[in-house]
N, C-alpha and C positions, 0 to 999 in steps of 0.2 A: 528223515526218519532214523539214521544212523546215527545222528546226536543225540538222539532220546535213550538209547541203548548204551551210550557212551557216557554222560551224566552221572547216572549211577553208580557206573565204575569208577571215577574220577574220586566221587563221594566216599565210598566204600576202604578204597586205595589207601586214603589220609589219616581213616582211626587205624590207630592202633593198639591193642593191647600191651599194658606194662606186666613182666612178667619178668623180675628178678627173684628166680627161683631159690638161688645159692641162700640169699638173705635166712630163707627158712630152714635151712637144711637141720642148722643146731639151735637151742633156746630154750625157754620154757613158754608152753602154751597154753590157753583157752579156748576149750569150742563148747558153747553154749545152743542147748537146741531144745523144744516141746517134747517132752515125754509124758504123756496122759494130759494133757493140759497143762503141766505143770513147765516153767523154764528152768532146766536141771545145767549145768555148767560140770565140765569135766577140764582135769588141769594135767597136764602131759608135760615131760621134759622128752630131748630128741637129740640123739647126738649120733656119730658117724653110724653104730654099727645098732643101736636099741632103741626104743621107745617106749617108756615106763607112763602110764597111765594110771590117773590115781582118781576114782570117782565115786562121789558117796562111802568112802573111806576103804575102797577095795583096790587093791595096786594091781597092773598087769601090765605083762611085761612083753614086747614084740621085735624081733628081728625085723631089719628094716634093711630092703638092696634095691640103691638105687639104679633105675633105667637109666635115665637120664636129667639132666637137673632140675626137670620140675616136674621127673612120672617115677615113685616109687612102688614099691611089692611089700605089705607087713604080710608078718606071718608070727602068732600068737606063739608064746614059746610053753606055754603050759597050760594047755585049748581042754576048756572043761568037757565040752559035747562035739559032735561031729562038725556043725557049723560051725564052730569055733576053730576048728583044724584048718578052714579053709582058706587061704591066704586072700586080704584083699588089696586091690589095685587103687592106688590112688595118683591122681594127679590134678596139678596148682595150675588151673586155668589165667588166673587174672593177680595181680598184687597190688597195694600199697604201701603205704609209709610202713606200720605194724600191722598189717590185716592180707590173707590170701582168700579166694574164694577157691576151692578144688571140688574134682566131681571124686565120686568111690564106688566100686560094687565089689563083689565078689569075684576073683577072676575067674575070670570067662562064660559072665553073667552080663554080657553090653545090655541087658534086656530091663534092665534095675538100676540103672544109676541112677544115685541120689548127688545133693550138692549142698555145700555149705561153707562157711565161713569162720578161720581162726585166724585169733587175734596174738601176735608176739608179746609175750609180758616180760619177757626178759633177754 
């Protein structure tokens, strides 16, 4: 019976997630997502200390500290309404070639993460 318990750890042990976070640190990006039905595409550049977003032709602009190389903090530098003041937490769970998947909520909202997927374009 103790090989049946043992199996699955043997299994489990082998994958592993590719996670070279550095890759993404600087660049320009796309994350495309459903907004009303629709797929809306927002394109961001990202470098040591900001994160300029530019979507549907509105730019904003975010302070960016990193935790550690694949969990950062934004924090909106010109926050229209109260939610906007509130910094969010993000971290790059998985990577590929040009592509990361990361989860984000609000900090110190674990109760709301969402998850999604950007693509390196530069």
């Amino acid at each position: 019976m103790r090989r049946l318990y043992f199996l699955p750890l043997i299994y489990f042990s082998c994958y592993s997630v590719n996670r070279d976070c550095v890759n993404f640190q600087h660049g320009k990006f796309k994350f495309t997502q459903i907004i009303n039905g629709e797929l809306k595409s927002s394109y961001f550049t990202r470098d040591s200390l900001y994160e300029i977003e530019n979507f549907e032709g509105k730019i904003d602009t975010a302070s960016i500290r990193w935790v550690n190389d694949c969990e950062f903090i934004l924090t909106k530098l010109n926050p229209i309404s109260n939610q906007d003041k509130r910094p969010i937490q993000m971290r790059i769970i998985s990577t590929n070639k040009d592509t990361y998947t990361f989860e984000y909520s609000l900090v110190g909202d674990r109760k709301n993460i969402q998850r999604g997927t950007i693509q390196k374009i530069d």
